[in-house]
C-alpha positions as CSV (number, residue, x, y, z in Angstrom):
1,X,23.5,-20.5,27.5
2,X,21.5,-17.8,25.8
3,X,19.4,-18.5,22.1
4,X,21.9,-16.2,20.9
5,X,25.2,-17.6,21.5
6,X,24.1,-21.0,20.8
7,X,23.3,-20.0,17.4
8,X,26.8,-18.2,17.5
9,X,28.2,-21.4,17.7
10,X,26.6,-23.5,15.7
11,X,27.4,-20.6,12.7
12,X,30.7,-21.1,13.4
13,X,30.7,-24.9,13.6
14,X,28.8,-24.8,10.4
15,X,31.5,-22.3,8.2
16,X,34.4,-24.5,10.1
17,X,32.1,-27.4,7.7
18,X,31.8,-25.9,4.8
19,X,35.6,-24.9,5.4
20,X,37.2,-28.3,6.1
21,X,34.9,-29.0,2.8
22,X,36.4,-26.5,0.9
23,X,40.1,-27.6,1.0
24,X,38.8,-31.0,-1.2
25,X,40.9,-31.2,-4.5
26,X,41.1,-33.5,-7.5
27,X,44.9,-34.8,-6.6
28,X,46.9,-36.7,-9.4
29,X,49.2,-40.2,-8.4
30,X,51.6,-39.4,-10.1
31,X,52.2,-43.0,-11.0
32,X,49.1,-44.3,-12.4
33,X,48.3,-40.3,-13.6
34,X,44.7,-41.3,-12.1
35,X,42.8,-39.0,-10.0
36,X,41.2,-38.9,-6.7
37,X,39.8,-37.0,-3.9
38,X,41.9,-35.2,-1.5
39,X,41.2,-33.7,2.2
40,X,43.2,-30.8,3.3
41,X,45.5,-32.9,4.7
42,X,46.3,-34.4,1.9
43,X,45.1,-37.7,2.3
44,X,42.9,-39.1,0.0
45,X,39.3,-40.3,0.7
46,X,38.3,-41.3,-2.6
47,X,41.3,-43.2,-4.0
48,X,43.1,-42.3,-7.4
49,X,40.7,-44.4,-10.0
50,X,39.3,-41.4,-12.3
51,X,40.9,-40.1,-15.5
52,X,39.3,-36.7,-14.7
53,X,37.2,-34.8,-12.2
54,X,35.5,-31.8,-12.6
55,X,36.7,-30.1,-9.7
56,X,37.6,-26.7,-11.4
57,X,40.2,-26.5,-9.6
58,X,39.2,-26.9,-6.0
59,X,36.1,-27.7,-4.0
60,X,32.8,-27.6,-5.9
61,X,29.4,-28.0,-4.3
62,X,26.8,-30.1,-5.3
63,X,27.8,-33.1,-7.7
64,X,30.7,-33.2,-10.3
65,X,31.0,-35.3,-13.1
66,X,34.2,-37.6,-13.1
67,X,35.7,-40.1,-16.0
68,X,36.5,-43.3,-15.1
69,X,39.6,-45.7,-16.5
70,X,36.6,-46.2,-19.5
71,X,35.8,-43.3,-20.6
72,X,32.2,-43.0,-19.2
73,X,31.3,-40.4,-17.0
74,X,29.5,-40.2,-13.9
75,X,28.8,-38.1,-10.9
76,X,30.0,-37.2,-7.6
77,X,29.1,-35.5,-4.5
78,X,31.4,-33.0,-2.6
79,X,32.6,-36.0,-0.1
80,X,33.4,-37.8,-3.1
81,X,30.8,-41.1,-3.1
82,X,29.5,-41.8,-6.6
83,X,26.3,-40.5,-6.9
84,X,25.6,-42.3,-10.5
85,X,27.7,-44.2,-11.9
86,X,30.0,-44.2,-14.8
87,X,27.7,-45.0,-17.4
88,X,27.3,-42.0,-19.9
89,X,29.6,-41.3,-22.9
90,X,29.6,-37.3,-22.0
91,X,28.0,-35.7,-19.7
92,X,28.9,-31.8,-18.2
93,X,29.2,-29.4,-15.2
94,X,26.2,-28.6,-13.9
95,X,23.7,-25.2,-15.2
96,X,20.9,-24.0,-13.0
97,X,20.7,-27.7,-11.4
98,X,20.5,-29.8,-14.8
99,X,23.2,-31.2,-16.7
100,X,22.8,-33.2,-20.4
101,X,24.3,-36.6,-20.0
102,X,24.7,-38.5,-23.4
103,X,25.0,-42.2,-25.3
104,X,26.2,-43.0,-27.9
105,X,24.5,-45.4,-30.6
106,X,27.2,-44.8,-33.6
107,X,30.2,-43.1,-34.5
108,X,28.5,-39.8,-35.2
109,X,25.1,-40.4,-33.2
110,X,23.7,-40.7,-29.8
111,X,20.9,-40.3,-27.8
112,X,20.5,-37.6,-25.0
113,X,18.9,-36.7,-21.6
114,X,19.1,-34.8,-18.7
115,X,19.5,-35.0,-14.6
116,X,19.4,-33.1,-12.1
117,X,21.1,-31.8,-9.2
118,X,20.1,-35.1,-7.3
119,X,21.5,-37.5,-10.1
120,X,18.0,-38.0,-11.4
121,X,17.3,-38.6,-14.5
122,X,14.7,-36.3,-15.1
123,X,14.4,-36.3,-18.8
124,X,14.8,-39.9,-20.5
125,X,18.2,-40.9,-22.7
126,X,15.9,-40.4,-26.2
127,X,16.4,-37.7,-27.9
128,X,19.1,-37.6,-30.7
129,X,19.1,-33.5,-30.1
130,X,19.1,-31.9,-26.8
131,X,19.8,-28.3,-26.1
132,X,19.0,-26.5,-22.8
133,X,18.1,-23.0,-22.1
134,X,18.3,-22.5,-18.2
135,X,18.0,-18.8,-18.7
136,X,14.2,-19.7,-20.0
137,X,13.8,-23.4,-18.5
138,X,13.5,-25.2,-21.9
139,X,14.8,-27.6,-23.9
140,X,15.1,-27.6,-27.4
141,X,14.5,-31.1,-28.5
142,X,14.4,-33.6,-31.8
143,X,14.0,-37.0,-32.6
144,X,17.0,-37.8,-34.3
145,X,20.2,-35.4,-34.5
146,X,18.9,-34.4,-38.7
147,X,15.2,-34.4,-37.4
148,X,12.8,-31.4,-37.5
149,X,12.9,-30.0,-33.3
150,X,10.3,-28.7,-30.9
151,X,10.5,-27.4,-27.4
152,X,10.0,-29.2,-24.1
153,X,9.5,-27.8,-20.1
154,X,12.0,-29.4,-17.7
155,X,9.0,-32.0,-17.0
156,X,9.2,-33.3,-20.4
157,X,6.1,-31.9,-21.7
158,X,6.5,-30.7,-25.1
159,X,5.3,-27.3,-25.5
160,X,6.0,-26.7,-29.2
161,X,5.6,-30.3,-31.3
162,X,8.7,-31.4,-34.1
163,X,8.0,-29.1,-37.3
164,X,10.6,-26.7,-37.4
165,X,14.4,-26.8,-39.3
166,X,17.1,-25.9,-36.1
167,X,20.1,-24.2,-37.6
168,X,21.7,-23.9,-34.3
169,X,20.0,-20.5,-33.4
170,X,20.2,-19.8,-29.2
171,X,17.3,-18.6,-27.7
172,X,17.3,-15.5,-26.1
173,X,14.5,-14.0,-23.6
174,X,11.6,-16.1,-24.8
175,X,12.6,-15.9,-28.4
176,X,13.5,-18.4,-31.1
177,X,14.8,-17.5,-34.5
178,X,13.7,-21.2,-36.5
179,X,13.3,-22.2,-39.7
180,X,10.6,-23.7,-41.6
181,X,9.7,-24.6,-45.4
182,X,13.4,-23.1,-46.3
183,X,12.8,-19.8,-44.6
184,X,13.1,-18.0,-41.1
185,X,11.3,-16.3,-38.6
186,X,10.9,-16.1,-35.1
187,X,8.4,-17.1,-32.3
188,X,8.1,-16.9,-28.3
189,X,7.4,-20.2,-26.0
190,X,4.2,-20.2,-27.1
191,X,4.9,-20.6,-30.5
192,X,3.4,-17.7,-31.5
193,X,4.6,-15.7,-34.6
194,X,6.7,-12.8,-33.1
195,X,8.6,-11.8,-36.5
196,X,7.1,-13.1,-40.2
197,X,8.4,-16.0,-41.8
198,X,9.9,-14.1,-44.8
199,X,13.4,-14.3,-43.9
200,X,16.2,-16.6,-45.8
201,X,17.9,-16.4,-42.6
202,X,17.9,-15.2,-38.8
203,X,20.6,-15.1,-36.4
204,X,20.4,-15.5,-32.6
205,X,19.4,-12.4,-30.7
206,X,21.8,-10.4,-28.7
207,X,20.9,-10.4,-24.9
208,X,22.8,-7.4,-24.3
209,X,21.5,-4.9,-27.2
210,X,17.7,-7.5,-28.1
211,X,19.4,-7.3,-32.1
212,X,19.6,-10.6,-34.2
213,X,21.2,-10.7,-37.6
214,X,19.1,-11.7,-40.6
215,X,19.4,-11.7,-44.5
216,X,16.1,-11.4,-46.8
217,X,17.6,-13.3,-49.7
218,X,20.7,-16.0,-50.2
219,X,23.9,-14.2,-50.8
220,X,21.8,-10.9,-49.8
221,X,23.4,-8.5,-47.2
222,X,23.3,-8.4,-43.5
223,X,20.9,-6.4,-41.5
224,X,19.6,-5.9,-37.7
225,X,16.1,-6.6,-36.4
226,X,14.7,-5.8,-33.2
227,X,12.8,-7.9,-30.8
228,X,9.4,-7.1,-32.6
229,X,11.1,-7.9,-36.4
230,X,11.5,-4.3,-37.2
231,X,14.9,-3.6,-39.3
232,X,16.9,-1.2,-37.0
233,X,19.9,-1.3,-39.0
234,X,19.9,-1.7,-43.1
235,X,21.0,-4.2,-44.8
236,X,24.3,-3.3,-46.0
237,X,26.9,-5.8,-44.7
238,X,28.7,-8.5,-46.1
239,X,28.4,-10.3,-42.5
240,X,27.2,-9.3,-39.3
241,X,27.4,-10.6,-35.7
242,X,26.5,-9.1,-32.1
243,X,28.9,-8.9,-29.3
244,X,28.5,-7.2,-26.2
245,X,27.3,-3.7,-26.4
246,X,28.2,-3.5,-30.1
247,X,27.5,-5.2,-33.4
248,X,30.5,-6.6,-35.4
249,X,30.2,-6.1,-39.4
250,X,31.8,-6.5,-42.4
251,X,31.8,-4.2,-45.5
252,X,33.8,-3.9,-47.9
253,X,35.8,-6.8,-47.3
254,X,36.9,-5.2,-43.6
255,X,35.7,-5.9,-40.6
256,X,34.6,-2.9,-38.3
257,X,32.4,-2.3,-34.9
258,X,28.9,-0.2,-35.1
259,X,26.7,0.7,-32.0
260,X,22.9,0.2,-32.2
261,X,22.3,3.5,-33.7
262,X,24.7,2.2,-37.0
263,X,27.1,4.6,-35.6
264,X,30.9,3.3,-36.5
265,X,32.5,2.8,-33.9
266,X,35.8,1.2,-35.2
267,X,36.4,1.8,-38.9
268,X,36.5,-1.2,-41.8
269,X,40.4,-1.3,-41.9
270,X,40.4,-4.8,-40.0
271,X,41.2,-8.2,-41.7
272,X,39.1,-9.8,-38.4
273,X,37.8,-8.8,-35.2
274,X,37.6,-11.2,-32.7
275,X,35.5,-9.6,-30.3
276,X,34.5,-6.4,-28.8
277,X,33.7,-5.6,-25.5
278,X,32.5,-2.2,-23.7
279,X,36.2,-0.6,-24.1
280,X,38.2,-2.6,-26.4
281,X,38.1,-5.0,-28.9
282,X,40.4,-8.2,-30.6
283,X,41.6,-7.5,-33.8
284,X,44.1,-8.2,-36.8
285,X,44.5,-5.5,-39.3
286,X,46.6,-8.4,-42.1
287,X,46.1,-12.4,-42.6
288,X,49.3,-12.7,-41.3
289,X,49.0,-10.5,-37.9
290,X,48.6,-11.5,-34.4
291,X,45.2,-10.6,-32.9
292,X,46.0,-7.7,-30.5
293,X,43.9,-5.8,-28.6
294,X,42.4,-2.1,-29.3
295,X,41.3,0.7,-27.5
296,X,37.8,1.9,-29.5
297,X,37.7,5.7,-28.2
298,X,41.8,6.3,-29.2
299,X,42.3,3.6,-31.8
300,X,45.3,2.8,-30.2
301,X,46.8,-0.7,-29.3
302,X,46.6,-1.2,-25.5
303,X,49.8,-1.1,-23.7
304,X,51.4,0.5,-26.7
């Protein structure tokens, strides 16, 4: 037998694997509403003793989180063995190999970690605050949940130590809007100064258009900077957030759609837009209408 066609058949042994794999599914007795693991036969080979798996509706490689009769979670592998046990109060799916598992200490606190795609626990249940970036392999991390936060490397070595306020900012391509001393700027990983701290207030930066909200003063208006802090669009609007390839505004008590360029792109007649994306966008013109969607070159309802 030639090099060749042994490989042949091993490929094909291999994807009849990964096939026979791919039939798993969470099933449901229908008598104790518990679930288990099925094989494409039907047959379970992990019996019904989970409240939910985290299938997504089919196989799922790597682990998966299930919730026992308890309430804790744990994970499990795509043959369905237990990987680590039920022994978290929340944990999630899986991003870029990590996943923040959680315990709770009171009715509003807990501590948090992080394991990876081996069950691991690769980053100690400590921290009341635990946010990770896989995009930029970080963690934003504080003591307590009301503590000042600093930034950690998926090692656990902190990169920037606990001295900034976290009002929930995301951040995007190395750069984090924070708050310190009652005002905002922003800084890269390594926490150098990227825009001033003269802000009252910085929003997260848009991937799509590198745009974050801010406001200069309390009650002032809402403006645009760019990735280096200069203002690309005034401040003129009552509120202001990015989505997509646009920038969603307010004036004038409307809501309407600019571009980067503070083009209009949908004029303020709205009562609320939900979102915007490349063609369309979600919007109500009264309190009292249903959210329909728009074309933004006609300003037509689709499907009208």
């Amino acid at each position: 037998m030639t090099l060749s066609k042994t490989w042949s058949i091993g490929l094909t042994l291999l994807v009849l694997h990964i096939a026979g794999q791919a039939q798993n599914y969470a099933r449901q007795d229908e008598k104790s509403g518990l679930y288990g693991i099925a094989d494409a036969e039907d047959k379970y080979i992990v019996k019904p003793i989970y409240k939910e798996v985290d299938f997504n509706f089919g196989y799922k490689p790597g682990l998966s989180y299930v919730i026992n009769k308890n309430g804790k979670y744990g994970f499990i592998n795509a043959e369905g063995k237990e990987v680590v046990p039920c022994k978290y109060d929340r944990a999630g799916s899986f991003d870029h190999g990590y996943s923040i598992i959680e315990i709770k200490t009171g009715e509003f606190d807990a501590l948090h970690g992080m394991i990876d795609s081996t069950g691991k626990e690769v980053i100690p249940v400590k921290y009341g605050r635990l946010e990770f970036y896989a995009s930029d392999k970080v963690l934003v991390v504080g003591e307590t949940n009301t503590s000042n936060v600093g930034l950690m490397d998926l090692s656990g070595k902190m990169l920037i130590p606990y001295q900034y306020e976290f009002w929930s900012k995301r951040i995007s391509n190395g750069l984090w809007p924070v708050g310190k001393d009652n005002i905002c700027g922003v800084v890269n990983l390594k926490n150098e100064i990227i825009v001033p701290f003269s802000y009252y207030m910085i929003e997260s930066y848009s991937d799509e258009l590198g745009l974050a909200p801010a406001r200069k003063d309390q009650g002032g208006k809402y403006g645009f900077i760019d990735r280096t802090g200069k203002v690309v669009i005034p401040f003129e609007y009552e509120d202001a957030w990015p989505s997509g390839d646009y920038l969603v505004v307010k004036k004038g008590g409307k809501w309407g759609i600019i571009d980067a360029s503070n083009k209009v792109i949908l004029p303020f007649e709205y009562y609320s837009v939900s979102s915007a994306g490349k063609k369309t966008a979600w919007v109500a013109k009264t309190e009292n209408e249903s959210v329909y969607e728009i074309d933004l070159t006609t300003k037509q309802k689709v499907g009208k």
